[in-house]
N, C-alpha and C positions, 0 to 999 in steps of 0.2 A: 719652681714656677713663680715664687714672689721674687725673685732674683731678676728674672728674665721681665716682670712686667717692669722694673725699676732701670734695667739696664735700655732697655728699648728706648725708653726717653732722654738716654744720656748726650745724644746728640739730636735732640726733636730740632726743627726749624723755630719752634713757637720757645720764646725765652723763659717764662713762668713753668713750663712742662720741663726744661732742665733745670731750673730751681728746686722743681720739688726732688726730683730724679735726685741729685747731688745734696739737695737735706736728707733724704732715704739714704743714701751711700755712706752721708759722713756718722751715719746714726747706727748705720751697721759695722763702720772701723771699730767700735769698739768690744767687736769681738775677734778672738782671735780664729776661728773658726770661718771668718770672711777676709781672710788676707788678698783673697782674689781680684777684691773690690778695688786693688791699692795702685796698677794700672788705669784703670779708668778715674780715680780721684788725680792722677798727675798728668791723664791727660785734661781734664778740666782745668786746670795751671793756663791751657792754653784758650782757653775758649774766649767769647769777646762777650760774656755778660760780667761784670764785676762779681756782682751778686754769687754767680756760680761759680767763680774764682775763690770765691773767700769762702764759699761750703766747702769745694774742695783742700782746701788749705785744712780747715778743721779736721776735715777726715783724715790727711797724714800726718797730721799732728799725734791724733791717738795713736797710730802706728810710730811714731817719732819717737811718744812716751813707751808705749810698751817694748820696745826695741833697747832703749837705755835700759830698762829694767833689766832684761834678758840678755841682752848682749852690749855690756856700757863699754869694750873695748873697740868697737866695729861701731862706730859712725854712719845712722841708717843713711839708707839713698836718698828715702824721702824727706832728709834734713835737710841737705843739700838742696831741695825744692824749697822746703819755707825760709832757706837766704834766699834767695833767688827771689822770694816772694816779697820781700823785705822791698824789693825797690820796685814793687808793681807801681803801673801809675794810679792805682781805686787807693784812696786812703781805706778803706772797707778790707782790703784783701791783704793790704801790710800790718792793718789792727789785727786781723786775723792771725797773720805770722808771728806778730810780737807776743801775743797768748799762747799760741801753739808751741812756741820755741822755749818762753818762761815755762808754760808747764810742764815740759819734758825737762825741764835744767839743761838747757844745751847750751855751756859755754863756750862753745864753737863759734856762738856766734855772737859774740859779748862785745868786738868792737863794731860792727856793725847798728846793734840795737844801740849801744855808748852815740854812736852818731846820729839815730834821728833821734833821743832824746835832748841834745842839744841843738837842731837846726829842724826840725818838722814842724807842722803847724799844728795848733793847740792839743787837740784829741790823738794824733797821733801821738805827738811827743808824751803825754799823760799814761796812752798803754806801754812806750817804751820804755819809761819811770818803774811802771810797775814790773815789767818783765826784770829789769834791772834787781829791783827786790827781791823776786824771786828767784835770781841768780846769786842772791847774798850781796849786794850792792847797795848797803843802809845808810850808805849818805842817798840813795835814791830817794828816802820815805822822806825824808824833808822835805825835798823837790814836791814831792806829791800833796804834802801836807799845804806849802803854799801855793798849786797850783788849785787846792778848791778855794780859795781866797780870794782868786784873780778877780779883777771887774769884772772878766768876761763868762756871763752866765752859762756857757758851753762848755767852757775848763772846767767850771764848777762842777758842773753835773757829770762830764768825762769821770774828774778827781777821786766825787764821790764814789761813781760806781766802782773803780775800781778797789779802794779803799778800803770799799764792804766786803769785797771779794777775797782780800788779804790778811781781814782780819788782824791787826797789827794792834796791840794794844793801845799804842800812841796814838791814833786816830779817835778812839770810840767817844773820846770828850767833842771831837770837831765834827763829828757824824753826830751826834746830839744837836749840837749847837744848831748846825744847817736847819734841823726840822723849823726855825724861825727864820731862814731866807726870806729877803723880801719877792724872791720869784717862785713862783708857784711850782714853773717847771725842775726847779730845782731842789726843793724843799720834797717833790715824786720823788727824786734819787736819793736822797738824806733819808727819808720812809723804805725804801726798798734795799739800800745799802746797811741800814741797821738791821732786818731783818738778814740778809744775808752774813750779817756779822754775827747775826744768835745769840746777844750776852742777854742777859734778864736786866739786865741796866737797863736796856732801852724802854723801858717797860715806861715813864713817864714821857720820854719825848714820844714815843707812838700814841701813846694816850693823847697828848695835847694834838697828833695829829689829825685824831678822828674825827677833830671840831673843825679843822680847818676848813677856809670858805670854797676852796677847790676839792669839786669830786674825786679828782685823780688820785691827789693828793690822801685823799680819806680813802678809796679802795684798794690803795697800795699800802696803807698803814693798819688796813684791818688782814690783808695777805702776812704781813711780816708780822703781826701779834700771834700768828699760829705758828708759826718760824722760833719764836721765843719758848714754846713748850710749856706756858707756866698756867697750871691750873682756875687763879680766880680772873684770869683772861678772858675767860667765855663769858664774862655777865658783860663785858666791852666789848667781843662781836657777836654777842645777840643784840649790842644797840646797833652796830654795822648792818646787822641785817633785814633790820628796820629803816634802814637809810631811807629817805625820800627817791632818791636818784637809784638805778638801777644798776646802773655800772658799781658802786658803792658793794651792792648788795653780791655783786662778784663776787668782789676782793673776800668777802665776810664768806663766801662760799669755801674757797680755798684756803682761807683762814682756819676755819671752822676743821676740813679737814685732815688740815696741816698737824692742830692743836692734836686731836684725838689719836693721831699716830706717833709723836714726837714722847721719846724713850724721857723727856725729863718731867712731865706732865706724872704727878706726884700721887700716891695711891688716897684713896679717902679713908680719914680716917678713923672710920665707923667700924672696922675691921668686915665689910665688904669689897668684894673683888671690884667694886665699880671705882673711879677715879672722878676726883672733880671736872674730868674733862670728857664724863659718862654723856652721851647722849647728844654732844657735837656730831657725829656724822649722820645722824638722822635729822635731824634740823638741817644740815647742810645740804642733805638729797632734797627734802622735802624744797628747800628754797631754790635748789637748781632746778627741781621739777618744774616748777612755776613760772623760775625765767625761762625756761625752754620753748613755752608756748607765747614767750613776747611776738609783737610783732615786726619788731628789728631785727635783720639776720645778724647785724655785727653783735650784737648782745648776745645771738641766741650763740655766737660761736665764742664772746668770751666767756660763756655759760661754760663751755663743752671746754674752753682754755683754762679753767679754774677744777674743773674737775680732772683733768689732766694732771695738774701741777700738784693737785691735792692729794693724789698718789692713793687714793683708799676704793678697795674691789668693790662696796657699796655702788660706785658711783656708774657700773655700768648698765644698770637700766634705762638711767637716763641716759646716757650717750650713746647707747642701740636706737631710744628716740631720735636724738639728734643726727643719726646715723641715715638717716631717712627723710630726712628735712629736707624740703620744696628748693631750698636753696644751695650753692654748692661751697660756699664758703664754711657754715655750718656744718656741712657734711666733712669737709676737708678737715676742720681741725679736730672732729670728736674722733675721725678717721687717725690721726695723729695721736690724739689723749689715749686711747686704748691702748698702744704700744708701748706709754706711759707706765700705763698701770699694770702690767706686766702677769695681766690674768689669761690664763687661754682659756678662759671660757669667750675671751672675744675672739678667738680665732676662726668658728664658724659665722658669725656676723661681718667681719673682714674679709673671709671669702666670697661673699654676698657682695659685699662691696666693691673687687676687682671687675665686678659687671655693669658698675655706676657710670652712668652716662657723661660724665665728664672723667676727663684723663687725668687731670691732677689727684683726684681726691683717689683713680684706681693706683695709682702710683703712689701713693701716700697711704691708701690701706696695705699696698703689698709690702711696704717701708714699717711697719709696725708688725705685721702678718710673718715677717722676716725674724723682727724681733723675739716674739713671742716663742716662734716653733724654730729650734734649732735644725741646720741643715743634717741630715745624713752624710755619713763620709763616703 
């Protein structure tokens, strides 16, 4: 039944309702149990939303990976799709292909990506670096390394994120460094790319990040302090979660959650089972609680976005709240966080929700509702 509410909007008239429809699909590629899906992910190849081009790309992508794994002799079909996809006109939907293709290892398609890192315009050429890398191509990492250098503040910030994602040791000194960009926007990605990176080094640049005079900047370096696993990190996003600024107090939400489930987070050593990172997820509800009831609906949904990310089953009372919120952006992404958190006890609250007076958010509860309850064969 959640299959069929997701498949219905794979061709709506309305373009946001095949946005969600094809974020739901590329979220269920990654089971093998939904290979059915992998038809309607390649006909979205052809649709005229960029947007839904490059979800669909994601989704055969995971089929692209799991197929090398399984069968690395037989060259899926849906490879064949993301070259093709390589020369869409959306930069959005070739960024798409160039990730999809690196994380499969598909060197099928090695002179193709070799050519838009040489002649594409900045952000693309940046993900065609990195795919490169990932292909074993480490004269790429150089390219990469001077492409967050550029003047131009959008290389920068491409650079970094990719960077973070690659985790290359050679980087983590220049992913430090960024966190003092003189651009704000860029110094967000240097904070989110070292937490992606995970080393406990980053532990002084995130720190000098949380003073910075941009909010962004400070609730994306209290998210990646939880990312880092390291115990006397909580006395740094209990001040995040005093921030002035509420968006701040997000980050410090997902932080907070990140911290108390991360396997490096060190036992204490009283010879009690509790750990120095004892007591983060209940301060973390308690402070989602609160922003829940803001009167801002984009807060209240980065509310419901941080408990999502924060991956811990505490958090779904509060997102049953949010679940029910006057507003439907709110609704849509706590709609999304539960399939996150990968608890069926949100399954009957998701059911609930396939009867939500907006079609995005029933389409995005049955995209989670999918996830949770495996299909029958």
């Amino acid at each position: 039944m959640a299959l069929s509410f997701i498949t219905s909007r794979a061709r709506d008239t309305t373009e946001h309702l095949r946005i969600a429809a094809f974020t739901a699909l590329a979220d269920l590629a990654s089971r093998e149990e939904n290979r059915d899906v992998r038809p309607l992910l390649e006909d979205g190849l052809l649709d005229s939303s960029p947007l839904v081009r490059a979800r669909a790309v994601e989704g055969l992508g995971k089929f692209v990976e799991r197929d090398r794994l399984s069968q690395p002799s037989h060259p899926a079909v849906s490879s064949q799709s993301l070259k093709r996809a390589l020369d869409d006109s959306a930069p959005a939907v070739r960024i798409a292909a160039l990730n999809a293709l690196g994380d499969a290892k598909d060197s099928s398609a090695l002179d193709q990506i070799a050519r838009l890192a040489r002649g594409e315009e900045s952000a693309v050429q940046v993900f065609a670096l990195a795919a490169l890398v990932k292909l074993g191509r480490s004269d790429a990492l150089t390219d990469l390394l001077s492409a967050a250098t550029l003047p131009d503040p959008d290389s920068r910030m491409a650079a970094l994120g990719v960077l973070g994602r690659l985790k290359r040791p050679a980087s983590f000194s220049l992913l430090s460094q960024s966190i003092y960009d003189p651009d704000p926007s860029v110094r967000a990605f240097a904070a989110g790319a070292l937490g992606e990176f995970g080393d406990p080094g980053a532990l002084p640049a995130l720190t000098h990040a949380l003073n910075d005079e941009s909010p962004r900047v400070r609730s994306i370096a209290a998210a990646s302090l939880g990312r880092l696993g390291l115990g006397h990190s909580l006395v740094l996003l209990r001040q995040a979660a005093q921030d002035p600024v509420e968006m701040v107090r997000a980050g410090a939400i997902e932080g907070l959650l990140r911290l108390s489930s991360n396997t490096r987070c060190p036992k204490a050593n009283n010879g009690s089972s509790a750990t120095p990172c004892h007591g983060a997820p209940e301060e973390a509800i308690l402070l989602a609680a609160n922003l829940a009831n803001h009167p801002d609906p984009s807060l209240r949904s980065a509310t419901a976005q941080a408990l999502g990310l924060g991956g811990h089953r505490k958090a779904l009372p509060v997102l049953e709240r949010l679940l029910q919120d006057q507003q439907p952006q709110p609704r849509l992404t706590a709609a999304r966080a539960m399939g996150k958190l990968g608890d069926r006890a949100a399954a009957p609250l998701l059911k609930k929700a396939l009867e939500d007076t907006d079609p995005a958010v029933r389409v995005t509860a049955a995209g989670s509702l999918a996830l949770l309850l495996p299909r029958k064969p």
